[in-house]
N, C-alpha and C positions, 0 to 999 in steps of 0.2 A: 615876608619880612626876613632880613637878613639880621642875622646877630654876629656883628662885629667884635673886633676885641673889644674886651671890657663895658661891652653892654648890659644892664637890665633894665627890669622893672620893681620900683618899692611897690611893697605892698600896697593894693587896693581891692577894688570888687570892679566887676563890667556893668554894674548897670547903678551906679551911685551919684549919679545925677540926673537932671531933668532930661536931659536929652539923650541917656542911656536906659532911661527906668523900664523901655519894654523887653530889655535886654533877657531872656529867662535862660538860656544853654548856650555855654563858651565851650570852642572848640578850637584845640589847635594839632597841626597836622605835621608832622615833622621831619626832615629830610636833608639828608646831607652825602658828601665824600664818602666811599670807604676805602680805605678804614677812615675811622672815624679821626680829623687834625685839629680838634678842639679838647677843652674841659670845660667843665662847666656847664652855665644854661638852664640847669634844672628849674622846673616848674615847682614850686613849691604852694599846696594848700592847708589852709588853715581852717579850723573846728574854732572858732572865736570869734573875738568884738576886738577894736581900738579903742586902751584907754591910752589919755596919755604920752601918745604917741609910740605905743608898745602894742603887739598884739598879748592878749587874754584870751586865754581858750579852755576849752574841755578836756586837751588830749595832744598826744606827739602829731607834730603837722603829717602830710603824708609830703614825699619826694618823690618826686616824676623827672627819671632820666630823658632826656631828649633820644628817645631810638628814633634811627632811622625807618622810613617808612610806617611808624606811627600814628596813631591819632589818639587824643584823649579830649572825653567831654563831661563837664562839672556844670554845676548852676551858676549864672551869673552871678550870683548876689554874695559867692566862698571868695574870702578871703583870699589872696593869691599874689606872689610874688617869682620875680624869673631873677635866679642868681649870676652875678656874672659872668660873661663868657671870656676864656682864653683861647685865644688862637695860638695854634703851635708852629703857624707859619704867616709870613705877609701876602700869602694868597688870597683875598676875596671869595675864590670858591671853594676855601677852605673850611669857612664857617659852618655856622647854624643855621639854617633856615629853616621858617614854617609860611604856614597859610593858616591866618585863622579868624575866626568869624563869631555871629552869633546868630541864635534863633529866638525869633521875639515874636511878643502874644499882640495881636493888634491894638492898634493905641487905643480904644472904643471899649477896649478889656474894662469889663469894672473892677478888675485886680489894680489896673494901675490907674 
């Protein structure tokens, strides 16, 4: 996935609906330029619930810088937003990229 200028994502969860619910471990892998011709991007997770339309929580989110050559992996089900990206040029492969995926329990799971 490329992150463009001015891309993110609002806040959600990876496995919050029917056809995400085996979703159990998000993972994303991160990789770009160096140096680095962006700001932005960060991963941001939350310790909380949506009331409202606002998150509610326990605690200061944590912030996950996009490093290069990175990877980071949470449970589906945290809270998690990607703050916008700035690009510092009209290059394309100037950007953010990642790869990222999940690992799910079989649908048969009596979890899900």
């Amino acid at each position: 996935m490329h992150g463009n200028d001015g891309d993110f994502y609002r806040v959600h969860t990876d496995n919050g609906d029917e056809g995400t619910r085996t979703r159990e471990i998000s993972y994303v892998y991160y990789f770009h330029r160096q140096p680095k011709r962006f700001t932005g991007g960060e991963l941001v997770l939350f310790d909380g619930r949506i009331e409202n339309g606002r998150v509610v929580g326990t605690g200061p989110p944590i912030v996950v810088e996009p490093v290069d050559e990175s990877l980071v992996v949470f449970p589906s089900g945290c809270l998690h937003e990607v703050r916008p990206v700035q690009m510092l040029s009209a290059d394309q492969g100037d950007g953010r990229f990642t790869i990222n995926g999940w690992v799910r329990r079989a649908s048969g799971d009596p979890a899900g």
